[in-house]
C-alpha positions as CSV (number, residue, x, y, z in Angstrom):
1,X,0.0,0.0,0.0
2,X,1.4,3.5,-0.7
3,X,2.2,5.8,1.9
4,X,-0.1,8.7,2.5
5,X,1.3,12.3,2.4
6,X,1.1,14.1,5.7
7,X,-1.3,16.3,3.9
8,X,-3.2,13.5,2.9
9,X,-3.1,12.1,6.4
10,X,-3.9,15.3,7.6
11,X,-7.4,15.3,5.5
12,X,-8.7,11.8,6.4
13,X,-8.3,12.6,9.6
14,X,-10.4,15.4,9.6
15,X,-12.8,13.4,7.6
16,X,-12.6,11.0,10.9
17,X,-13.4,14.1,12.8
18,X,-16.6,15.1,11.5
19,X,-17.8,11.6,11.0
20,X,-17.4,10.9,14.7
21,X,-18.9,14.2,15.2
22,X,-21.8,13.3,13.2
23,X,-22.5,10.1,14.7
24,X,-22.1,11.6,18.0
25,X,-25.3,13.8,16.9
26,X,-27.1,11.5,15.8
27,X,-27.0,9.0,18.3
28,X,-27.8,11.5,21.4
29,X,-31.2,10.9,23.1
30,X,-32.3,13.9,21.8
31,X,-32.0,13.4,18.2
32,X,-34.8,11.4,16.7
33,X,-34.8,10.3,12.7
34,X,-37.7,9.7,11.2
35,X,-38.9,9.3,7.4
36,X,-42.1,9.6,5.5
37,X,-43.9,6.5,4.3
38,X,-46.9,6.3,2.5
39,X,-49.3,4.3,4.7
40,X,-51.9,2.2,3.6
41,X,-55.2,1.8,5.8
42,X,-54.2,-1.3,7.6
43,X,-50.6,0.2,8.6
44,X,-48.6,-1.7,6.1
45,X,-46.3,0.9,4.2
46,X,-46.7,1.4,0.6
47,X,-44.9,-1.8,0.2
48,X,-46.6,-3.4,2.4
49,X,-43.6,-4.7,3.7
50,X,-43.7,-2.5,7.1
51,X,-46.3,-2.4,9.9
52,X,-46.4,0.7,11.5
53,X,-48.1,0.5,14.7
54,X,-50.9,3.1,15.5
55,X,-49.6,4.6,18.6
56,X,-46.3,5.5,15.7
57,X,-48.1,6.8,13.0
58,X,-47.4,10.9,12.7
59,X,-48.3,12.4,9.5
60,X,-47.4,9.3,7.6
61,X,-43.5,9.8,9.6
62,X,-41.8,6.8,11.0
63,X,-39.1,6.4,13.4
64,X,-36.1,5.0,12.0
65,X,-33.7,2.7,14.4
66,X,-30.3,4.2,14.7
67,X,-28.4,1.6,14.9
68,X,-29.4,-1.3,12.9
69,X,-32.0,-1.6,9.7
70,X,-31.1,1.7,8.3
71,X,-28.7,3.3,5.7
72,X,-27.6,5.6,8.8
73,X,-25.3,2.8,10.1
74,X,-23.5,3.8,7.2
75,X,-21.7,6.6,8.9
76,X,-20.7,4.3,12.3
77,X,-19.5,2.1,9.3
78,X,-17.4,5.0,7.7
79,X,-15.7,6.0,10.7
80,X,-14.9,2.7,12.0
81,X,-13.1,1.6,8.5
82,X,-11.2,4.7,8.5
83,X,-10.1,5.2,11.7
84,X,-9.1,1.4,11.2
85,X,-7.0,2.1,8.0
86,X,-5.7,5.4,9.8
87,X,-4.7,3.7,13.0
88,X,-4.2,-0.1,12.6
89,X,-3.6,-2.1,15.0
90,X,-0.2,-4.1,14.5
């Protein structure tokens, strides 16, 4: 593998930054995700694939789990494979 530049270094590291920052944010208490789905009468989504129960429908928003099940864990999944490539463990 080719060695980075300590400028390059220097700019996936602040990439690390503020995707740990991020993913701080996201995962407080506080911050709640949510997404619109069209919901049919019985509760199903639009492709009928997900029951929404009643006490969670808002306006046709659903909650979205931070964690697992949505394209969010993307950015836990970021961070982690860079700070692994940035800081390996040898």
């Amino acid at each position: 593998m080719a060695t980075l530049t300590k400028k390059q270094r220097a700019a996936l590291e602040s990439v690390l930054y503020h995707l740990n920052r991020a993913s701080k944010y996201v995962r407080e208490d506080s911050t709640v995700l949510g997404r619109k789905t069209a919901l049919c009468s019985d509760g199903l989504g639009s492709n009928g694939l997900v029951y929404v129960a009643p006490s969670d429908r808002t306006n046709g928003i659903v909650s979205v789990n931070k964690e697992i099940g949505s394209d969010i864990t993307g950015l836990y999944q970021a961070a982690s494979d860079l700070e692994r490539f940035l800081f390996p463990t040898e």
